[in-house]
DRENDO-1510 file (C-alpha; in Angstrom, 1 decimal, always signed):
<recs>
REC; n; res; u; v; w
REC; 1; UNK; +27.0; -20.1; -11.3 .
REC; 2; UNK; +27.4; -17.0; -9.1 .
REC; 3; UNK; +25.7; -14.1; -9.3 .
REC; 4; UNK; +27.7; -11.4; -11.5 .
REC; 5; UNK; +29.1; -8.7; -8.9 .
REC; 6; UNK; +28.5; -5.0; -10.5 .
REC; 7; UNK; +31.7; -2.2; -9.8 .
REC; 8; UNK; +31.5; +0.0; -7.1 .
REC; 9; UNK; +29.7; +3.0; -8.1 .
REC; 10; UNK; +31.5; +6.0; -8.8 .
REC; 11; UNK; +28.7; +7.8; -6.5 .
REC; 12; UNK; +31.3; +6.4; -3.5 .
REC; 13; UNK; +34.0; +8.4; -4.6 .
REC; 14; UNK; +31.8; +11.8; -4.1 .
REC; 15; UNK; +30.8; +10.4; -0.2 .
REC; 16; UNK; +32.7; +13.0; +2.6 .
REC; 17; UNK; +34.9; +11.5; +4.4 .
REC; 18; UNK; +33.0; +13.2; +7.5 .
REC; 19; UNK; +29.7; +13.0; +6.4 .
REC; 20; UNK; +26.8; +15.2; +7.9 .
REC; 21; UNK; +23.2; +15.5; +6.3 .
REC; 22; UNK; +24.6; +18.8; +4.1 .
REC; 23; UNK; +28.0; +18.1; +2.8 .
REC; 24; UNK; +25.8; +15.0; +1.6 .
REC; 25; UNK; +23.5; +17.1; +0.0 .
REC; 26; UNK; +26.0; +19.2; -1.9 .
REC; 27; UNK; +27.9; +16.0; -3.1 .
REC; 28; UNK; +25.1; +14.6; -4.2 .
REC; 29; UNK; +24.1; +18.0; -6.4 .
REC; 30; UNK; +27.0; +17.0; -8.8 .
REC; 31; UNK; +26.5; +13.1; -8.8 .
REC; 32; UNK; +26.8; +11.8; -12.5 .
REC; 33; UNK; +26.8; +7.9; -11.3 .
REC; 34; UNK; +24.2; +7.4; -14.0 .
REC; 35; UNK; +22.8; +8.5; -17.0 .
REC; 36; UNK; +19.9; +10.1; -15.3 .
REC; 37; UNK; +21.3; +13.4; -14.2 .
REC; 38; UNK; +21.0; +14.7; -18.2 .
REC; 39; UNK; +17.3; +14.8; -18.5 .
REC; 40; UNK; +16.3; +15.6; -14.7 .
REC; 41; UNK; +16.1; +19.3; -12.9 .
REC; 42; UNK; +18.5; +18.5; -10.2 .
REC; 43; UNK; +19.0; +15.7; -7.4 .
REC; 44; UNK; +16.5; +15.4; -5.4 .
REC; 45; UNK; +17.9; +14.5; -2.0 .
REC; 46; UNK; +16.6; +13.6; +1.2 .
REC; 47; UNK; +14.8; +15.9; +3.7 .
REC; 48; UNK; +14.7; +15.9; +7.3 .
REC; 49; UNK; +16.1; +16.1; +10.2 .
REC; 50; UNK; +19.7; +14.2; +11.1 .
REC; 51; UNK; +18.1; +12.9; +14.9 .
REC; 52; UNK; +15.0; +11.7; +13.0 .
REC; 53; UNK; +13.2; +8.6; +14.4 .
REC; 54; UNK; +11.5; +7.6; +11.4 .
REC; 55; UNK; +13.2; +7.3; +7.6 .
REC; 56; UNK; +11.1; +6.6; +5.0 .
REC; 57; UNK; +12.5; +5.5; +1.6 .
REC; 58; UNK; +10.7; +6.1; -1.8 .
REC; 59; UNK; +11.6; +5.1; -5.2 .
REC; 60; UNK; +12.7; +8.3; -6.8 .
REC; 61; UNK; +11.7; +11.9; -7.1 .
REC; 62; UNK; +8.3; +12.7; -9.3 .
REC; 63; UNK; +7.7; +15.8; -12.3 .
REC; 64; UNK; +6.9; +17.9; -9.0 .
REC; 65; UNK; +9.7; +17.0; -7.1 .
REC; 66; UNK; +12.5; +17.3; -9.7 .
REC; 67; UNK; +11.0; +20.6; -10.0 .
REC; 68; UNK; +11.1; +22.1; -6.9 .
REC; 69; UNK; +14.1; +19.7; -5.6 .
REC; 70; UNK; +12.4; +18.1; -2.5 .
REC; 71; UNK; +11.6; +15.3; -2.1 .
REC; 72; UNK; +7.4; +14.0; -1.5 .
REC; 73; UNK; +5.9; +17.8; -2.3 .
REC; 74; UNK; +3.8; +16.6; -4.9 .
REC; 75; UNK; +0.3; +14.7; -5.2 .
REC; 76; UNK; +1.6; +11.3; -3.5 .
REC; 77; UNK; +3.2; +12.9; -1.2 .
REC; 78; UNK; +0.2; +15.3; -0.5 .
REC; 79; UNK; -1.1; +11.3; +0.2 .
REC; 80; UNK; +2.2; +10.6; +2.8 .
REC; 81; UNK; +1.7; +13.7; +4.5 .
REC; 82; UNK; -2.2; +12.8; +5.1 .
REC; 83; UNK; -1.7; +9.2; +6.0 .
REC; 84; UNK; +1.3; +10.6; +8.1 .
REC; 85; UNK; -0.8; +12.8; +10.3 .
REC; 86; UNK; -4.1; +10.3; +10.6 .
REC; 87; UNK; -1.1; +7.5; +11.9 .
REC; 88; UNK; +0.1; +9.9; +14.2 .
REC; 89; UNK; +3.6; +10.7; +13.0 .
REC; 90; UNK; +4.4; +14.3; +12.1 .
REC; 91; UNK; +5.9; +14.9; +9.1 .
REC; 92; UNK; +8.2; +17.5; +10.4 .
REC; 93; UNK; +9.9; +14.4; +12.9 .
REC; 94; UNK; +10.3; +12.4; +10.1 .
REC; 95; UNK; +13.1; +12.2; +7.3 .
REC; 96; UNK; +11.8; +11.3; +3.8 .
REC; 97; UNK; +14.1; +10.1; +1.2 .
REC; 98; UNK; +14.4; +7.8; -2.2 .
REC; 99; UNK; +16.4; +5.2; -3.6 .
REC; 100; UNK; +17.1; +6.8; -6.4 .
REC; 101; UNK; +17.7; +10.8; -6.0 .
REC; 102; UNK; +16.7; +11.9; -10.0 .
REC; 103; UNK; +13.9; +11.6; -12.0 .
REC; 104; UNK; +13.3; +8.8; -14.6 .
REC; 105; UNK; +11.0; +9.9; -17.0 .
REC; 106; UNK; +9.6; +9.2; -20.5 .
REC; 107; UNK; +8.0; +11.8; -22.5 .
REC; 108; UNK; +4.3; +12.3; -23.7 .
REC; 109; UNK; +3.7; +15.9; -25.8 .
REC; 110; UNK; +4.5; +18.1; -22.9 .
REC; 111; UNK; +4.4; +15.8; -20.1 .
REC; 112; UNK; +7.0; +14.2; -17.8 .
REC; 113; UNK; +5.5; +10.7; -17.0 .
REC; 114; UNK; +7.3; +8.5; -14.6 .
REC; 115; UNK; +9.6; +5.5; -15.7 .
REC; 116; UNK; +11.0; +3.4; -13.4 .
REC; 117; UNK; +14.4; +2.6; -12.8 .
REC; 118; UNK; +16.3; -0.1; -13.4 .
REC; 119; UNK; +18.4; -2.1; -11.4 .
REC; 120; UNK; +21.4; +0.1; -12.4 .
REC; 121; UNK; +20.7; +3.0; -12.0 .
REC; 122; UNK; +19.0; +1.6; -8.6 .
REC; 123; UNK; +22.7; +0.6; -8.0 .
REC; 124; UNK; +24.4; +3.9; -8.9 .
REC; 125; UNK; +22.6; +5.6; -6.7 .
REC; 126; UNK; +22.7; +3.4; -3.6 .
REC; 127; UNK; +25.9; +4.7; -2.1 .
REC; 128; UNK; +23.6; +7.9; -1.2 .
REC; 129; UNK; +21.3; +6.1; +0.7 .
REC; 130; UNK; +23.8; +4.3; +2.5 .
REC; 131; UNK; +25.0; +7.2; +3.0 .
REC; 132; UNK; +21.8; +8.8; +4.5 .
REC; 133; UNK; +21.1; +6.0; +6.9 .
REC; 134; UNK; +24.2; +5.8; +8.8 .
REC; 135; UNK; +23.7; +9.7; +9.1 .
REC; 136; UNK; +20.5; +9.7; +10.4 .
REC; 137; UNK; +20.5; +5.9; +12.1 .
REC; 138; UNK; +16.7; +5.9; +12.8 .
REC; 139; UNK; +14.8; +3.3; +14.7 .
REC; 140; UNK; +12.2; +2.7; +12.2 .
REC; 141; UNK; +12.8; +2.7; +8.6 .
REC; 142; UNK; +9.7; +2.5; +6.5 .
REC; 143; UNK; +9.8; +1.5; +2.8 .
REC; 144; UNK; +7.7; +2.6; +0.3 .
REC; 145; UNK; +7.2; +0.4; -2.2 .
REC; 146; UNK; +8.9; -2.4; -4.5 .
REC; 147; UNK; +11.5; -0.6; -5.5 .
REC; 148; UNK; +12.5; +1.1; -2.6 .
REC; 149; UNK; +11.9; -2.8; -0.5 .
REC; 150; UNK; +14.0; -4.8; -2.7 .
REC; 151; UNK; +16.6; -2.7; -3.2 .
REC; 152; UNK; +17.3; -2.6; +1.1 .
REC; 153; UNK; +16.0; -6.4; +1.4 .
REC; 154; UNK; +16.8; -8.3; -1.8 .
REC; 155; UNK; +14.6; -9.1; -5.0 .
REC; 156; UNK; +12.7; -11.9; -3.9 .
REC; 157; UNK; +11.0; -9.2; -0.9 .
REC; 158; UNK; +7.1; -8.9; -2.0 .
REC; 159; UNK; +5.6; -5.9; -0.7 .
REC; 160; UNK; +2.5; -7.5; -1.1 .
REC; 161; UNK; +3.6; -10.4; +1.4 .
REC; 162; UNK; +5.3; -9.1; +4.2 .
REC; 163; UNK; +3.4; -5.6; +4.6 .
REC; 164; UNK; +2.9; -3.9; +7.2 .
REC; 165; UNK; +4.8; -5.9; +9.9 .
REC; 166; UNK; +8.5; -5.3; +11.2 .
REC; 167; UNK; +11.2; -7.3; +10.0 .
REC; 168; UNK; +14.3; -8.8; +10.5 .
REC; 169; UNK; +17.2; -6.8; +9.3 .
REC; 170; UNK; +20.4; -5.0; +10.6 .
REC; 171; UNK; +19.3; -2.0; +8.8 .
REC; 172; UNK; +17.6; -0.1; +11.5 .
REC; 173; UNK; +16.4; -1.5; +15.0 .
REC; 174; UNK; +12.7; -1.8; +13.2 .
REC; 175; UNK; +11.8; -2.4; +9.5 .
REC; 176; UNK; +8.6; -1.9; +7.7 .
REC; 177; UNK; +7.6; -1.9; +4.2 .
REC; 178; UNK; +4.2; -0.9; +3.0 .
REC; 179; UNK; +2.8; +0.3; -0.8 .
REC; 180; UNK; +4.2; +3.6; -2.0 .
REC; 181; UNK; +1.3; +6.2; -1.9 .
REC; 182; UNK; +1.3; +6.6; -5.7 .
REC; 183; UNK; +0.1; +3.4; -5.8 .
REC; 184; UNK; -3.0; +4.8; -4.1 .
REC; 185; UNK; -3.3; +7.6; -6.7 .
REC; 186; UNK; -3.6; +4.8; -9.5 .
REC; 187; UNK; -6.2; +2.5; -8.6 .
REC; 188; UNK; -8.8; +2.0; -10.3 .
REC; 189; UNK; -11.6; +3.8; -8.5 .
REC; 190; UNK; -12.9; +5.7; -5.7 .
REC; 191; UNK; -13.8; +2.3; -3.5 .
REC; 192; UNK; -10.4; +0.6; -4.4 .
REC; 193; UNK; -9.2; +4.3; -3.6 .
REC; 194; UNK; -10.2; +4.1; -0.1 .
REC; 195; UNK; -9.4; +0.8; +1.1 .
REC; 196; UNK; -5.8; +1.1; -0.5 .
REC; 197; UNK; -5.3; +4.1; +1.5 .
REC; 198; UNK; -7.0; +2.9; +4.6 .
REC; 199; UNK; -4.7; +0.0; +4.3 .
REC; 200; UNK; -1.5; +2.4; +3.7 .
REC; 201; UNK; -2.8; +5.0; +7.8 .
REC; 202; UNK; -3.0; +0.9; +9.2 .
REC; 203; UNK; +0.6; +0.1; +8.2 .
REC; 204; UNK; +2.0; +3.5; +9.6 .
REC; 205; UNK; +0.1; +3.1; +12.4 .
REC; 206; UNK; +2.1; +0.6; +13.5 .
REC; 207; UNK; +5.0; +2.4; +13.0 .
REC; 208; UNK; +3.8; +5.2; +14.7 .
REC; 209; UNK; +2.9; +2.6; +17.8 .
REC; 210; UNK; +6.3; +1.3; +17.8 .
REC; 211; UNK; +7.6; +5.2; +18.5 .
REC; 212; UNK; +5.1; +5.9; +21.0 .
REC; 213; UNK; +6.4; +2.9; +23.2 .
REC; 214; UNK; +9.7; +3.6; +22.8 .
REC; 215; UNK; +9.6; +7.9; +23.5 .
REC; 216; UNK; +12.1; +8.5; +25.9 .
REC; 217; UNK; +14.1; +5.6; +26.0 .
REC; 218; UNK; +14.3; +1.8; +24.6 .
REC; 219; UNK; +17.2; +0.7; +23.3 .
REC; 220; UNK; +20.1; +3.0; +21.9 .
REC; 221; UNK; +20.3; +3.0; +17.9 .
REC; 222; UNK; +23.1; +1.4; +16.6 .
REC; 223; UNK; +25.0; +1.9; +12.9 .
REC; 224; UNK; +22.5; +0.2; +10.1 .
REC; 225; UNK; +24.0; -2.4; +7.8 .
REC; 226; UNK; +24.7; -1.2; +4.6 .
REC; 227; UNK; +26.3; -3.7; +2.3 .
REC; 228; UNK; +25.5; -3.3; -1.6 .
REC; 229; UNK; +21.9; -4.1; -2.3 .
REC; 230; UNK; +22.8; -7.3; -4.6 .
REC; 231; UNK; +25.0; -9.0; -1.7 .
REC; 232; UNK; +22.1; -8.3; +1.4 .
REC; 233; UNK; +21.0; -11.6; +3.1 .
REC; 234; UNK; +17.3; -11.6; +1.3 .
REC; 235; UNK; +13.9; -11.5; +3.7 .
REC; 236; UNK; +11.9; -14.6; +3.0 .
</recs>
């Protein structure tokens, strides 16, 4: 039996016509495509800048990022921007973004503790992504995390598998997925600690290899694919 198709999301309808990176951004302040929008700040949206080499893709915006409405200011992205700079990318080159562009959160006394979302909220917000890429059309695009690799590569993708090497896909002339730096933040201890984020500088190292051979010239970037998430040819 085949897989049940979900609607277009109504996030499509709010898409310019002409898009550039800030008539995206001011859509994307009044999206109501899911039911996150009436607990979160604001929409978070992407960052950067629209030549950008690099893109990399989180899962959504954190309690410190729905706050200050940018996206990887708080403590994992204090991790990014560390990681970023012992790889030898700088931050400033790169454009930072998540799948999902509000905050999903449960609440505990005073505090916002992240939830994450589900596959249709994942899907109400994709159209912004799509969106972002063929704006930007960078020649490496990094993502961070499950949530963020599965919804660009199909559910079976393991993170855990496939890390830290390129990939095929018609998504952006290289594609790399590697742990999202919370992950880092929660391990168990200092030792696990290190080697999780020693693991993380090794995977955007060879990102930031791939843009050092190609500065100045390689191949011109082309127009990513971006079909729905659920119909994407799945990485094995």
């Amino acid at each position: 039996m085949p897989a049940r198709q979900r609607p277009p999301s109504p996030a499509r309808d709010l898409i310019p016509d002409r898009p550039d990176l800030g008539a995206l951004r001011s859509a994307a302040a009044g999206c109501t495509a899911c039911d996150l929008y009436r607990d979160a700040t604001q929409t978070v949206f992407g960052e950067g800048a629209a030549e950008a080499e690099v893109m990399l893709v989180g899962e959504q915006p954190g309690d410190g990022e729905d706050r200050a409405g940018r996206p990887f200011v708080g403590p994992a992205g204090r991790v990014l921007d560390q990681a970023l700079e012992e790889a030898g990318i700088e931050r400033r080159l790169a454009y930072v973004t998540n799948v999902v562009k509000h905050f999903k959160f449960e609440r505990r006394g005073k505090l916002r503790l992240h939830k994450k979302p589900n596959a249709e909220q994942v899907h109400a917000c994709f159209p912004w992504l799509e969106a972002e890429l063929q704006v930007v059309q960078p020649r490496v695009l990094v993502l961070l995390g499950a949530t963020a690799a599965q919804a660009l590569l199909g559910s079976s993708f393991r993170v855990s598998r496939q890390r830290g090497e390129f990939l095929d896909s018609g998504l952006a002339p290289r594609v790399l997925a590697t742990v999202h730096p919370s992950s880092i933040l929660r391990a168990p201890d200092e030792e696990a600690r290190a080697l999780a984020y020693k693991g993380f500088v090794a995977d955007l190292a060879v990102v930031a290899e791939e843009l050092a051979a190609n500065a100045g010239g390689g191949a011109p970037r082309k127009p990513p694919e971006t079909r729905p998430p659920e119909t994407r040819r799945k990485v094995q």
